[in-house]
Backbone of each chain as nested JSON, in Angstrom:
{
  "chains": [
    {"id": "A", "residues": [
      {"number": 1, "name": "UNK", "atoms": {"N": [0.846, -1.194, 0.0], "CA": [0.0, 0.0, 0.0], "C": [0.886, 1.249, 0.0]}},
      {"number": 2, "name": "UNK", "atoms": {"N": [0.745, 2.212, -0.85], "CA": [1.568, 3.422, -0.96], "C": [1.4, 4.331, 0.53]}},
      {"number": 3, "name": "UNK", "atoms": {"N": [2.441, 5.1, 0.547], "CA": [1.933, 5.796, 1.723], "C": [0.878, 6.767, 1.675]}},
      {"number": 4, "name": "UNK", "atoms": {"N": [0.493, 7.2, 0.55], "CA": [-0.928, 7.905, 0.962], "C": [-2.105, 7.534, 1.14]}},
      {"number": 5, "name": "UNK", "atoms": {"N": [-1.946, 6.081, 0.841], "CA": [-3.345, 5.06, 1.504], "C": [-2.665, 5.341, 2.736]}},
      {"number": 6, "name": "UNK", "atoms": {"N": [-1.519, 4.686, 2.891], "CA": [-1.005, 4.143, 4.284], "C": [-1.625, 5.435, 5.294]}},
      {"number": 7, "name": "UNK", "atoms": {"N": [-1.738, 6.692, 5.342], "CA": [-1.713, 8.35, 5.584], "C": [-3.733, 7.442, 6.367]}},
      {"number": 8, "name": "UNK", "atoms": {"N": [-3.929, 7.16, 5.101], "CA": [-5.964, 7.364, 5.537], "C": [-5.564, 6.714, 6.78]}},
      {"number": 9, "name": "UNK", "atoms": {"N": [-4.543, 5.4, 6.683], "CA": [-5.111, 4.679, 8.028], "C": [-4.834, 5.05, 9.777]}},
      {"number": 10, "name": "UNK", "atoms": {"N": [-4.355, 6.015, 9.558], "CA": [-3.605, 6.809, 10.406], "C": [-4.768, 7.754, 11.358]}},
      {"number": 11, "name": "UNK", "atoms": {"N": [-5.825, 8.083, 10.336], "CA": [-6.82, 9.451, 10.912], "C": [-7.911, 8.713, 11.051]}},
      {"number": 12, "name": "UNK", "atoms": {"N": [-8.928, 9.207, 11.644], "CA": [-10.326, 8.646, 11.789], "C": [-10.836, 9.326, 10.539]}},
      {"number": 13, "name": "UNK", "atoms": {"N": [-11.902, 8.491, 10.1], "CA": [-12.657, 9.074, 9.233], "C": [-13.691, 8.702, 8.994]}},
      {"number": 14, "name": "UNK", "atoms": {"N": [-15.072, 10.017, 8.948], "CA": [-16.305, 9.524, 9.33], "C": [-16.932, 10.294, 8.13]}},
      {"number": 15, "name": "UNK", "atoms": {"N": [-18.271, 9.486, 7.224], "CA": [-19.245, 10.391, 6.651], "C": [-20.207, 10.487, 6.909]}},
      {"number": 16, "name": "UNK", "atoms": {"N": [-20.006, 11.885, 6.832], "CA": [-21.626, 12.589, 7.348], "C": [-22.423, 12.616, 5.882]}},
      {"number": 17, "name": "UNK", "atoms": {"N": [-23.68, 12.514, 6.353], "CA": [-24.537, 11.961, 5.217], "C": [-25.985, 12.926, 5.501]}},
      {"number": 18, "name": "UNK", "atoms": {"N": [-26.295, 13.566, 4.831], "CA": [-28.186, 14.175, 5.1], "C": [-29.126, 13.41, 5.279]}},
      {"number": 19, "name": "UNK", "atoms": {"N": [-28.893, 11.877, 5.737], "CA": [-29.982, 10.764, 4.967], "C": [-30.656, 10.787, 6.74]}},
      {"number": 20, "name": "UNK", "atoms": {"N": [-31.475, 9.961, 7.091], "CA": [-31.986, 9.519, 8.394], "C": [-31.442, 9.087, 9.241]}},
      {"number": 21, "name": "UNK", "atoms": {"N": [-30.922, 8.94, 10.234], "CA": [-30.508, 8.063, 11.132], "C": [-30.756, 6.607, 10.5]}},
      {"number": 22, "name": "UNK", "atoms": {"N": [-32.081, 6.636, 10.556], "CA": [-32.652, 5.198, 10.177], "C": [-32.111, 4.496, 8.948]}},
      {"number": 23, "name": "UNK", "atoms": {"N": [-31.33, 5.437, 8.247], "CA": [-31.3, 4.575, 6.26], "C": [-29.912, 4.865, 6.623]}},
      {"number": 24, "name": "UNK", "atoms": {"N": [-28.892, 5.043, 7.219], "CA": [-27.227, 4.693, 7.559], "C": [-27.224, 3.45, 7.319]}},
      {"number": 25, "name": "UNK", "atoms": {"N": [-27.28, 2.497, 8.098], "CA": [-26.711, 1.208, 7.365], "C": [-27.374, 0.527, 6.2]}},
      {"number": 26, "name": "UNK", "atoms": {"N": [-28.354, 0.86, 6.262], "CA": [-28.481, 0.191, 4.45], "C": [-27.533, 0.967, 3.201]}},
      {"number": 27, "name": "UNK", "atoms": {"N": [-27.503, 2.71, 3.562], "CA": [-26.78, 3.449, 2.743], "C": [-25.356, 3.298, 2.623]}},
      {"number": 28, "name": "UNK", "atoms": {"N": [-24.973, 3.027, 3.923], "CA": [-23.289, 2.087, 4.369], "C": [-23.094, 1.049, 3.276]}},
      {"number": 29, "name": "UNK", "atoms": {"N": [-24.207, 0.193, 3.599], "CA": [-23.828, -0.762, 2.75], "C": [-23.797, -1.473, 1.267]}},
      {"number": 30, "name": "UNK", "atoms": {"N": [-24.778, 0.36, 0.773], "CA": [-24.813, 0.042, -0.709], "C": [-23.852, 0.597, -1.06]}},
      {"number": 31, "name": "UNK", "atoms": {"N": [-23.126, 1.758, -0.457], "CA": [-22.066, 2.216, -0.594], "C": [-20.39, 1.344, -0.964]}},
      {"number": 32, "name": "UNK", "atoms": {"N": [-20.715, 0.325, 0.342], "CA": [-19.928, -0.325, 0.383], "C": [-18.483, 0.063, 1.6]}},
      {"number": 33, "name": "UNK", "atoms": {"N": [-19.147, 0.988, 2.165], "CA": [-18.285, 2.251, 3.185], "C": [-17.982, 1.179, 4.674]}},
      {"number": 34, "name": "UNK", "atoms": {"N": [-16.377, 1.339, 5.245], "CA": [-16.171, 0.907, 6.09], "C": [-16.038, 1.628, 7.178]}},
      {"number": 35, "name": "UNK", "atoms": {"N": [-16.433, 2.957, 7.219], "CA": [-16.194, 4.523, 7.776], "C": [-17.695, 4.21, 8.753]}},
      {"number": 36, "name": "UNK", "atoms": {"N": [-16.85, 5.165, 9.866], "CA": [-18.575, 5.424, 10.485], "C": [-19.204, 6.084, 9.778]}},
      {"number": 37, "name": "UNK", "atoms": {"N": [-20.674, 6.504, 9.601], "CA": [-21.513, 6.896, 8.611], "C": [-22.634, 7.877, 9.861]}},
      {"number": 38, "name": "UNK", "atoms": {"N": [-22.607, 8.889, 9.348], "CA": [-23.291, 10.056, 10.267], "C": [-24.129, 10.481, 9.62]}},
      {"number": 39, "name": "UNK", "atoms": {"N": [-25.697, 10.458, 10.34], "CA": [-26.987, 11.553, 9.786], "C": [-26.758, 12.935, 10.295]}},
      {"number": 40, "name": "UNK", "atoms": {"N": [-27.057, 13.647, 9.292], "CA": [-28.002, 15.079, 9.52], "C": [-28.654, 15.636, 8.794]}},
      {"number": 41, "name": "UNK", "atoms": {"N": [-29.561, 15.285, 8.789], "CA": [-30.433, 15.002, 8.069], "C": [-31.105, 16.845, 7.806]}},
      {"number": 42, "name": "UNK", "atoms": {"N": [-30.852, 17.689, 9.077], "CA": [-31.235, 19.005, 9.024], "C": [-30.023, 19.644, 8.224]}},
      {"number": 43, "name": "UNK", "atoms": {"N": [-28.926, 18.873, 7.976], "CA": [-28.01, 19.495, 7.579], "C": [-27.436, 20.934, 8.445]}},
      {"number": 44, "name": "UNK", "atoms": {"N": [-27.35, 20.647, 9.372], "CA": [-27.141, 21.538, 10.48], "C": [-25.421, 21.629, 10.634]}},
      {"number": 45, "name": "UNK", "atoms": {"N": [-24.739, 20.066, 10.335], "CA": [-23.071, 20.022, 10.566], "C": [-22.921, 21.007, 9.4]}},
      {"number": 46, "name": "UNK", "atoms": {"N": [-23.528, 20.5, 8.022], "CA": [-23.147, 20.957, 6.353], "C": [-23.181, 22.135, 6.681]}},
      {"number": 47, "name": "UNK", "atoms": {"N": [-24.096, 23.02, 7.579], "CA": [-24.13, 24.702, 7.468], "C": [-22.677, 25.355, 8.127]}},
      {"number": 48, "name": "UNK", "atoms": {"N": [-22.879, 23.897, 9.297], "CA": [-21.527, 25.385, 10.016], "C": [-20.509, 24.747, 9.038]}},
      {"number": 49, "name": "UNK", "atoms": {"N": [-20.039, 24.18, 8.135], "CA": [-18.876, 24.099, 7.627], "C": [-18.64, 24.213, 6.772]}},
      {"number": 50, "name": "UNK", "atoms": {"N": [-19.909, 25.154, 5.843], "CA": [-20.337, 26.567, 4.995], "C": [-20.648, 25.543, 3.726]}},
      {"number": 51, "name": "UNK", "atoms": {"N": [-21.305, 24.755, 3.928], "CA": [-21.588, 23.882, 2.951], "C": [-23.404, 23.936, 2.233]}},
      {"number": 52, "name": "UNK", "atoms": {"N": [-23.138, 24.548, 1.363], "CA": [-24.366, 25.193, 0.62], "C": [-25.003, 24.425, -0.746]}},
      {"number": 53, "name": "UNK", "atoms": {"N": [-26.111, 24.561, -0.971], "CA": [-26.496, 24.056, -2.364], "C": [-25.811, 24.849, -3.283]}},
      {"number": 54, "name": "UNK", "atoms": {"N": [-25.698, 23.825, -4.716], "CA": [-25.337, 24.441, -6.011], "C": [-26.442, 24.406, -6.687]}},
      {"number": 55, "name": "UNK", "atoms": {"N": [-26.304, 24.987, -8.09], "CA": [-27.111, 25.317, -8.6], "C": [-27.838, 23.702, -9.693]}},
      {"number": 56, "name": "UNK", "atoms": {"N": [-28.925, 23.842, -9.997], "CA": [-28.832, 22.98, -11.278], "C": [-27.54, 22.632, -11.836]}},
      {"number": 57, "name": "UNK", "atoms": {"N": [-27.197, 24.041, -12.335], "CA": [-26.763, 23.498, -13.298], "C": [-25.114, 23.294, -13.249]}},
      {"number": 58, "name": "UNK", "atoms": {"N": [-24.689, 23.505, -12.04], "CA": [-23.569, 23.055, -11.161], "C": [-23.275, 21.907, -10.827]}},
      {"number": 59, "name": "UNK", "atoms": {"N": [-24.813, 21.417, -10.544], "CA": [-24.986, 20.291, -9.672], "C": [-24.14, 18.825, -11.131]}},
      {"number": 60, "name": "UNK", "atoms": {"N": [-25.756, 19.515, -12.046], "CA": [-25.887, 18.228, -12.619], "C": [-24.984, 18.851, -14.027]}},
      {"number": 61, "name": "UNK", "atoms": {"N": [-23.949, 18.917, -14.108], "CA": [-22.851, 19.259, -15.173], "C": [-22.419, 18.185, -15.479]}},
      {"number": 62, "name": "UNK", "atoms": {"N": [-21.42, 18.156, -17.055], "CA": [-21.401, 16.775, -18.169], "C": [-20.58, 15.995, -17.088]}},
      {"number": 63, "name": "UNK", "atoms": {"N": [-19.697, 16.978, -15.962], "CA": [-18.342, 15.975, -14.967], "C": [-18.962, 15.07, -14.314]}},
      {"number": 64, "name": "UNK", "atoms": {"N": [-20.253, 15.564, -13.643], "CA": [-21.348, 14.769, -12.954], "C": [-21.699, 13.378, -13.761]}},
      {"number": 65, "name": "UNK", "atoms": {"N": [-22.132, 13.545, -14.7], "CA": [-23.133, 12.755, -15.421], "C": [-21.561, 11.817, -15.875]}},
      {"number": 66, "name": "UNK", "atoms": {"N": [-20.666, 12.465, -16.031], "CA": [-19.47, 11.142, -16.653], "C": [-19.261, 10.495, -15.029]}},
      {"number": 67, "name": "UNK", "atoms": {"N": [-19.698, 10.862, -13.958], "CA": [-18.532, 10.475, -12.579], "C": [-19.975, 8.912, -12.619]}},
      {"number": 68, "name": "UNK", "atoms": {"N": [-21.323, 9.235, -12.958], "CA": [-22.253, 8.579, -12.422], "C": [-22.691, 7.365, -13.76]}},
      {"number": 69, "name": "UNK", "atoms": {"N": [-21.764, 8.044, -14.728], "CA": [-22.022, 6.849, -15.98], "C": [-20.246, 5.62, -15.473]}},
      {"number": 70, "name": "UNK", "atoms": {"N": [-19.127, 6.403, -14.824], "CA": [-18.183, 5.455, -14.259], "C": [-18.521, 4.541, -13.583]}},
      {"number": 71, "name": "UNK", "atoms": {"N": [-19.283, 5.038, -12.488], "CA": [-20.028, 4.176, -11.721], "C": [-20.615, 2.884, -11.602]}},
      {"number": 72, "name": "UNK", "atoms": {"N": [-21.693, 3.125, -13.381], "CA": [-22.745, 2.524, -13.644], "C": [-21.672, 1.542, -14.739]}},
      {"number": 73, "name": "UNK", "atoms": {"N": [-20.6, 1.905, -15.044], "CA": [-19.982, 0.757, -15.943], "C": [-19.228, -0.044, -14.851]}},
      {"number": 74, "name": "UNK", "atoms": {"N": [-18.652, 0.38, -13.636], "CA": [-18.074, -0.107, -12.494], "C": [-18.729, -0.94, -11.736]}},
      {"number": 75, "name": "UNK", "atoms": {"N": [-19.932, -1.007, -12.188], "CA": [-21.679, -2.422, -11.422], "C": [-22.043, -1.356, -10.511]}},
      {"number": 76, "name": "UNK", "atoms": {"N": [-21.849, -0.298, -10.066], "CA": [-22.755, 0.362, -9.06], "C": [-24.721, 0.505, -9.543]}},
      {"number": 77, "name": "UNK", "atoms": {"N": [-24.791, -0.19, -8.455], "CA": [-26.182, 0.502, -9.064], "C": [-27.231, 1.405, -8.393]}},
      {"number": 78, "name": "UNK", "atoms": {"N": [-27.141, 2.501, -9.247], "CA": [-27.785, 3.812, -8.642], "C": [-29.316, 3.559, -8.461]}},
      {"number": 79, "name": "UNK", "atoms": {"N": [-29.5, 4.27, -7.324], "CA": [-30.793, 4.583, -6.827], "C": [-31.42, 6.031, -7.011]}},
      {"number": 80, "name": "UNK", "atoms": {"N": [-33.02, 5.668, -7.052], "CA": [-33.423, 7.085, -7.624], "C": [-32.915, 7.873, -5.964]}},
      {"number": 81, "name": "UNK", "atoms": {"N": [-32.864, 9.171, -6.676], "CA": [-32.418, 9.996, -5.05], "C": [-33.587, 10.087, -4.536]}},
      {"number": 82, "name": "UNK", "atoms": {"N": [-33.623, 10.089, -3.191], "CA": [-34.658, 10.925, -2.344], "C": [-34.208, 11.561, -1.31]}},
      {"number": 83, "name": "UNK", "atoms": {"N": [-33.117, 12.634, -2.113], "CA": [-32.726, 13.905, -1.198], "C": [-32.435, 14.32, -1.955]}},
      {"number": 84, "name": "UNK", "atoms": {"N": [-32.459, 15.834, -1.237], "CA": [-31.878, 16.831, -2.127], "C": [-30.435, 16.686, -2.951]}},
      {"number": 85, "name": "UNK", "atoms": {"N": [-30.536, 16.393, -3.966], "CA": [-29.538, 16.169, -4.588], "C": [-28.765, 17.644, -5.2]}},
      {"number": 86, "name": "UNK", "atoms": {"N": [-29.316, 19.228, -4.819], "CA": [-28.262, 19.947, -4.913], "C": [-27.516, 20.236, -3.786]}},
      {"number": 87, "name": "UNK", "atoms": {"N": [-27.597, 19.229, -2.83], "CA": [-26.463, 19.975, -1.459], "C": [-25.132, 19.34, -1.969]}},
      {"number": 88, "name": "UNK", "atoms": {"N": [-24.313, 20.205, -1.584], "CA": [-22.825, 20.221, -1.813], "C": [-22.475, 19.51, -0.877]}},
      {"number": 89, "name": "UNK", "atoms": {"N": [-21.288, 18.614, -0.961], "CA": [-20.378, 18.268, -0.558], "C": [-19.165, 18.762, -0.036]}},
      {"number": 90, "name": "UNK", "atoms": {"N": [-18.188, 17.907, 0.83], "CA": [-16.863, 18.965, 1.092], "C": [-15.867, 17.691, 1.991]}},
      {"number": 91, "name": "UNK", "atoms": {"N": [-15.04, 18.359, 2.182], "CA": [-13.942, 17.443, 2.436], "C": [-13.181, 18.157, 3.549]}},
      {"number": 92, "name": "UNK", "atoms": {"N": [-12.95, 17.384, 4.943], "CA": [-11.957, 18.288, 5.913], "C": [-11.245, 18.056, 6.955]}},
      {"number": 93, "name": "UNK", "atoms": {"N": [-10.345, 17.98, 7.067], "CA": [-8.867, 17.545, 7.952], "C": [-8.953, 18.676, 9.245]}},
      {"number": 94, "name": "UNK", "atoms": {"N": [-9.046, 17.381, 10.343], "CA": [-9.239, 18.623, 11.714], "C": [-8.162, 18.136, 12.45]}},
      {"number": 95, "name": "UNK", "atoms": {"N": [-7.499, 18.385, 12.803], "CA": [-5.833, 18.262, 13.447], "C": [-6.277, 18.024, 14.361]}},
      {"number": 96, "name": "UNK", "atoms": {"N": [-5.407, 17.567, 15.675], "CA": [-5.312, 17.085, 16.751], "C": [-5.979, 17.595, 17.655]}},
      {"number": 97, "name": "UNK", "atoms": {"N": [-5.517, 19.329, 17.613], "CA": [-5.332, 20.161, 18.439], "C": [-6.806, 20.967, 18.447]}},
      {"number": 98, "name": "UNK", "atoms": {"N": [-8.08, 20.012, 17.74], "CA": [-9.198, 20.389, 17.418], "C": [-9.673, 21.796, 15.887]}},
      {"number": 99, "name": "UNK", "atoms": {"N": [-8.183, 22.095, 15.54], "CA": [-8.695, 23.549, 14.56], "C": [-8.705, 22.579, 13.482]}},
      {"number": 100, "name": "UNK", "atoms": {"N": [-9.271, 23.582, 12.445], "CA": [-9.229, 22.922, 10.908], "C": [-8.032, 23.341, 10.409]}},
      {"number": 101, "name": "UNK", "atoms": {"N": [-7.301, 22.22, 9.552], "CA": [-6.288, 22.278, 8.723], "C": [-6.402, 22.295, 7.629]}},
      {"number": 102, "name": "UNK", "atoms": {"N": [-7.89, 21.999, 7.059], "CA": [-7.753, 21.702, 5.282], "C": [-9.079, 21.774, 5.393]}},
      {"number": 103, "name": "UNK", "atoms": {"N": [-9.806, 22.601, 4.103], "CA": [-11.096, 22.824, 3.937], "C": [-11.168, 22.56, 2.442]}},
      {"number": 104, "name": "UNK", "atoms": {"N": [-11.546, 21.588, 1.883], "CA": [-12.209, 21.44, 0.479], "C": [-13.525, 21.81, 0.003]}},
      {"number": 105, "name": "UNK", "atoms": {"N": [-14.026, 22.621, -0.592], "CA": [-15.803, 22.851, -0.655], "C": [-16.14, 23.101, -2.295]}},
      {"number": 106, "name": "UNK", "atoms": {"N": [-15.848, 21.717, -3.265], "CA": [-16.198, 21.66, -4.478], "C": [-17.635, 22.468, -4.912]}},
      {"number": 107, "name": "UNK", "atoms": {"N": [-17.441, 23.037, -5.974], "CA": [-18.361, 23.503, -6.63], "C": [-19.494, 22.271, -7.362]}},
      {"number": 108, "name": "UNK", "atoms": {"N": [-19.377, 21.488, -7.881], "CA": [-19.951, 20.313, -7.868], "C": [-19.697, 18.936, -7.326]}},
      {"number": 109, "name": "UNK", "atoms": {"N": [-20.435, 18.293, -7.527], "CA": [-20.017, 16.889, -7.309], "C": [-19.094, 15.926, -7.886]}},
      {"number": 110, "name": "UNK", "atoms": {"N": [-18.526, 16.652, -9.092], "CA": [-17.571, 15.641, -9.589], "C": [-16.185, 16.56, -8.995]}},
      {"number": 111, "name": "UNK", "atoms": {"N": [-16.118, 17.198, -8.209], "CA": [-15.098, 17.965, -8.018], "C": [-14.298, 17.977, -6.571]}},
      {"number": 112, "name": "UNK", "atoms": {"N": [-13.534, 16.626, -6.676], "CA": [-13.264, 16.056, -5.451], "C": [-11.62, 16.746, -5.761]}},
      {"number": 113, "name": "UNK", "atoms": {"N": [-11.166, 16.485, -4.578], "CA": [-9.237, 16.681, -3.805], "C": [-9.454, 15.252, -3.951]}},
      {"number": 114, "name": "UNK", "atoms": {"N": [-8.193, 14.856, -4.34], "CA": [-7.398, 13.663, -4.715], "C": [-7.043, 13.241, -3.612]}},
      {"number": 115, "name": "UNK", "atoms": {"N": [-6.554, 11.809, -3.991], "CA": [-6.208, 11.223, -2.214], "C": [-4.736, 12.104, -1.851]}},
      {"number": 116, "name": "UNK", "atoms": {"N": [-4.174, 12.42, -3.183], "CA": [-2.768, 13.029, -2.515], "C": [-3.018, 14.68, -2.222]}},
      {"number": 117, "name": "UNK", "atoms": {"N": [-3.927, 15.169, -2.61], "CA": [-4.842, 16.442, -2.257], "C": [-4.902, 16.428, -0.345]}},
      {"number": 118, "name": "UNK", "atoms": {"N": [-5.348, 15.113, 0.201], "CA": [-5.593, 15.357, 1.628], "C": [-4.653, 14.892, 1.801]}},
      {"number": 119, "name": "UNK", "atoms": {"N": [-3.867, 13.778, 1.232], "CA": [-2.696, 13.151, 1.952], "C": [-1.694, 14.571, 2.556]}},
      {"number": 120, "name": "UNK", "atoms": {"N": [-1.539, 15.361, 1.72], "CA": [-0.903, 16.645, 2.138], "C": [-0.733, 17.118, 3.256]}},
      {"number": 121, "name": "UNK", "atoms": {"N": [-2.15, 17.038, 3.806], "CA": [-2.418, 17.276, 5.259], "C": [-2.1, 16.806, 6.287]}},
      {"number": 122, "name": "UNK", "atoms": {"N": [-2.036, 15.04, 5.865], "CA": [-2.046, 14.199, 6.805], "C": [-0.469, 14.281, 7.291]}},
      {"number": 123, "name": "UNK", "atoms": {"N": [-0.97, 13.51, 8.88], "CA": [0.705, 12.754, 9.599], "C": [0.821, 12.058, 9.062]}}
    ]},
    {"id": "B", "residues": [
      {"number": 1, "name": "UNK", "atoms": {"N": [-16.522, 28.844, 8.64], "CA": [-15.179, 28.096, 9.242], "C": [-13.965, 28.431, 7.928]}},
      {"number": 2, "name": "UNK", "atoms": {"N": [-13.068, 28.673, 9.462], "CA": [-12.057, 28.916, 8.076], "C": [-10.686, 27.996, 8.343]}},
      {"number": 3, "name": "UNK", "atoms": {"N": [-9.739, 27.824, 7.799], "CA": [-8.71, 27.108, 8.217], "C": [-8.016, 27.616, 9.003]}},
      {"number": 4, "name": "UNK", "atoms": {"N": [-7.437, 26.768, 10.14], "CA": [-7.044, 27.403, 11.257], "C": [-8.006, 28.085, 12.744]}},
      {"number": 5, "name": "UNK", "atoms": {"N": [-9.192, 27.927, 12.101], "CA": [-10.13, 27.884, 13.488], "C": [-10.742, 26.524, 14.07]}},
      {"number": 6, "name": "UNK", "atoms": {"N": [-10.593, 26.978, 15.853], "CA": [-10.921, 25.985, 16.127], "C": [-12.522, 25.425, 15.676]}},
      {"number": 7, "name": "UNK", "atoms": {"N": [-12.653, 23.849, 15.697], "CA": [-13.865, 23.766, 15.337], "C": [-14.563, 23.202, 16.719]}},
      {"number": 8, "name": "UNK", "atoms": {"N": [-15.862, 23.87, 16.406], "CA": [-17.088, 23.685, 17.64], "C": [-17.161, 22.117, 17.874]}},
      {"number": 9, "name": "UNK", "atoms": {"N": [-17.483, 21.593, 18.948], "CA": [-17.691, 19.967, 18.621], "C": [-18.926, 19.772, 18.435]}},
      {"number": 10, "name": "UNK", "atoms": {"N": [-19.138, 18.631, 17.986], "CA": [-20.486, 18.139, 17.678], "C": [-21.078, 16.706, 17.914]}},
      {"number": 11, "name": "UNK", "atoms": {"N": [-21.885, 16.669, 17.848], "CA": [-22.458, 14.859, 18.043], "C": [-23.289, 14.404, 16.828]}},
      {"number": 12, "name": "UNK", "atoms": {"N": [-23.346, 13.342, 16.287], "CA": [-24.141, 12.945, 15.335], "C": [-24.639, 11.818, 15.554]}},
      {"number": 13, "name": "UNK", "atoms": {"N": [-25.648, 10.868, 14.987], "CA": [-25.931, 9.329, 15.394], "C": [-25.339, 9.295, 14.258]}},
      {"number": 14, "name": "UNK", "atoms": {"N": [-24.843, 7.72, 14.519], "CA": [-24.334, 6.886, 13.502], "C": [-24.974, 5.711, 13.153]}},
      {"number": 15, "name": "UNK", "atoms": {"N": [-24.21, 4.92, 11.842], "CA": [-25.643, 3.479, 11.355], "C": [-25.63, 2.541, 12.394]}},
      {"number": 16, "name": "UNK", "atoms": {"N": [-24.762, 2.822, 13.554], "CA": [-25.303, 1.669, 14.63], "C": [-25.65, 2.324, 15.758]}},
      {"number": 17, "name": "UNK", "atoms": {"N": [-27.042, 3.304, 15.684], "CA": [-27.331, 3.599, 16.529], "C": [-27.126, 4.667, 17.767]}},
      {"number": 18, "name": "UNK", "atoms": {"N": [-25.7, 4.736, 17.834], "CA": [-24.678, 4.95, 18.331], "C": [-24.788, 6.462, 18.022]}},
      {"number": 19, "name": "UNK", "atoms": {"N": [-23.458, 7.457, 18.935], "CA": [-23.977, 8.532, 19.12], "C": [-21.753, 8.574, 18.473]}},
      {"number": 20, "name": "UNK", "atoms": {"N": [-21.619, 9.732, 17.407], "CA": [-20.228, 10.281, 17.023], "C": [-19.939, 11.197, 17.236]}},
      {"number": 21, "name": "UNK", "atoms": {"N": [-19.12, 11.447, 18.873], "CA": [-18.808, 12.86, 18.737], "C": [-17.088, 13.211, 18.44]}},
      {"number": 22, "name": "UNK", "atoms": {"N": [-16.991, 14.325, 17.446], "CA": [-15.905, 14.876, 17.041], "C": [-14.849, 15.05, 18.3]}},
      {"number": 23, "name": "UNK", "atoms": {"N": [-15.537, 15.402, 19.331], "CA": [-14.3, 15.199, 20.535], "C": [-13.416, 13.948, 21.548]}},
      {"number": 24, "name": "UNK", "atoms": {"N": [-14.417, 12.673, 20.771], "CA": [-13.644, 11.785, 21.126], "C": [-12.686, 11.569, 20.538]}},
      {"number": 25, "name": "UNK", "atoms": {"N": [-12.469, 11.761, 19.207], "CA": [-11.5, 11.656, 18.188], "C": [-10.15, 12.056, 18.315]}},
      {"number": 26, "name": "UNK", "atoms": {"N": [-9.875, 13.16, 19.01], "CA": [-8.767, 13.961, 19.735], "C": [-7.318, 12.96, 18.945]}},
      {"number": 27, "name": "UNK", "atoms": {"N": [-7.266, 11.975, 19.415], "CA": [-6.192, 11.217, 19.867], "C": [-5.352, 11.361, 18.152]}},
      {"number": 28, "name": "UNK", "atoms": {"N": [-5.857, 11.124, 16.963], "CA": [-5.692, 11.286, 16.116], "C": [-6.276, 12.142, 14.899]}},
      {"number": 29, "name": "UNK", "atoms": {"N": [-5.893, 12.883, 13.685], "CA": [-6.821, 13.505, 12.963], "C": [-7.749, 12.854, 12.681]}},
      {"number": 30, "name": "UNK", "atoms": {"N": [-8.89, 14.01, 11.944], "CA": [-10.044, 13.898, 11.401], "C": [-10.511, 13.875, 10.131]}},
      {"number": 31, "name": "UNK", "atoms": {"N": [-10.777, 12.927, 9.314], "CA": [-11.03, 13.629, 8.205], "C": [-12.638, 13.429, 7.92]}},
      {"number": 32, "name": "UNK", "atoms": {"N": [-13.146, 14.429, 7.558], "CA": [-14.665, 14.517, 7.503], "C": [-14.997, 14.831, 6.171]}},
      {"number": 33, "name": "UNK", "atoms": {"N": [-16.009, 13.496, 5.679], "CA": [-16.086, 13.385, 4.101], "C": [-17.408, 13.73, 4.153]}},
      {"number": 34, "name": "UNK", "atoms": {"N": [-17.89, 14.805, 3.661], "CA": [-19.782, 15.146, 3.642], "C": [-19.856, 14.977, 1.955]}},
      {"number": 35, "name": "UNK", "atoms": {"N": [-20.935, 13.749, 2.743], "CA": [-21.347, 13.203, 1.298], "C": [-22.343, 14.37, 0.194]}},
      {"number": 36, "name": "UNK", "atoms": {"N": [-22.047, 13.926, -0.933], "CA": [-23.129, 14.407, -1.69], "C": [-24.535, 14.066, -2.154]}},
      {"number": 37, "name": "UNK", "atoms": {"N": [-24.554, 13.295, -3.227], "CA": [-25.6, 12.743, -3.961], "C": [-25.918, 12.056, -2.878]}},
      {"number": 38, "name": "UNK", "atoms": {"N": [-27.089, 11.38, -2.729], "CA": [-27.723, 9.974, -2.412], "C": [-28.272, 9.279, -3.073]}},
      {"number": 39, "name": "UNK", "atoms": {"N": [-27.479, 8.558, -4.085], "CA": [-27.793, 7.677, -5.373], "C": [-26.951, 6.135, -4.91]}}
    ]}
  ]
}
């Protein structure tokens, strides 16, 4: 394993998800996610960590539609949404010492930091 | 939030029920992946 996998295994890492309390582990497990898996469903964490809807046409752009046709050639198989599918996403490294070290807040959804993007951050 | 501020803690439930708070975590970093889609 390279060291910037080696880096993930080092930090905790949890996703927070808008879905129910109740639909976490089925969503865990269509996912396929070995991470703890967190509701908020009010999206109350997403606000304080300035995490906002995009637009249409942000949302659902050609990067989108190629990340979700990868997917669908990869055997994933998508489910119709039943959430808001313009809330944004984001990505974020909180150091030891409790402050934030790294704030990612893509404009769409196909617009992720690379694993060597956070590895950066990491011990 | 900006980089370099401290962050507020928080609690969330998790898929087992279970209660995640950001301040147990201390011991090592954090990395917090907020999902997008739900597809």
């Amino acid at each position: 394993m390279s060291d910037r996998f080696g880096k993930l295994d080092s930090v905790h890492i949890a996703v927070v998800t808008f879905a129910q309390a109740g639909e976490l582990a089925a969503h865990r497990a269509h996912l396929g996610l070995e991470f703890p898996m967190l509701a908020d469903p009010e999206r109350r964490i997403y606000q304080r960590f300035g995490l906002g809807q995009g637009s249409i046409r942000e949302v659902w752009n050609p990067g989108t539609l190629r990340l979700y046709a990868r997917l669908l050639i990869r055997g994933r198989r998508l489910r119709r949404p039943r959430h808001n599918t313009r809330q944004l996403g984001g990505d974020f490294v909180i150091d030891t010492d409790g402050r934030l070290l790294a704030a990612f807040r893509p404009r769409s959804p196909d617009d992720r930091p690379s694993i060597d993007d956070l590895a950066a951050y990491l011990n | 939030m900006d980089v370099g501020q401290a962050v507020d803690d928080f609690t969330l439930p998790d898929q087992d029920n279970g209660q995640w708070r950001l301040s147990d975590h201390r011991d090592r970093q954090v990395l917090l992946i907020f999902h997008r889609h739900l597809m």
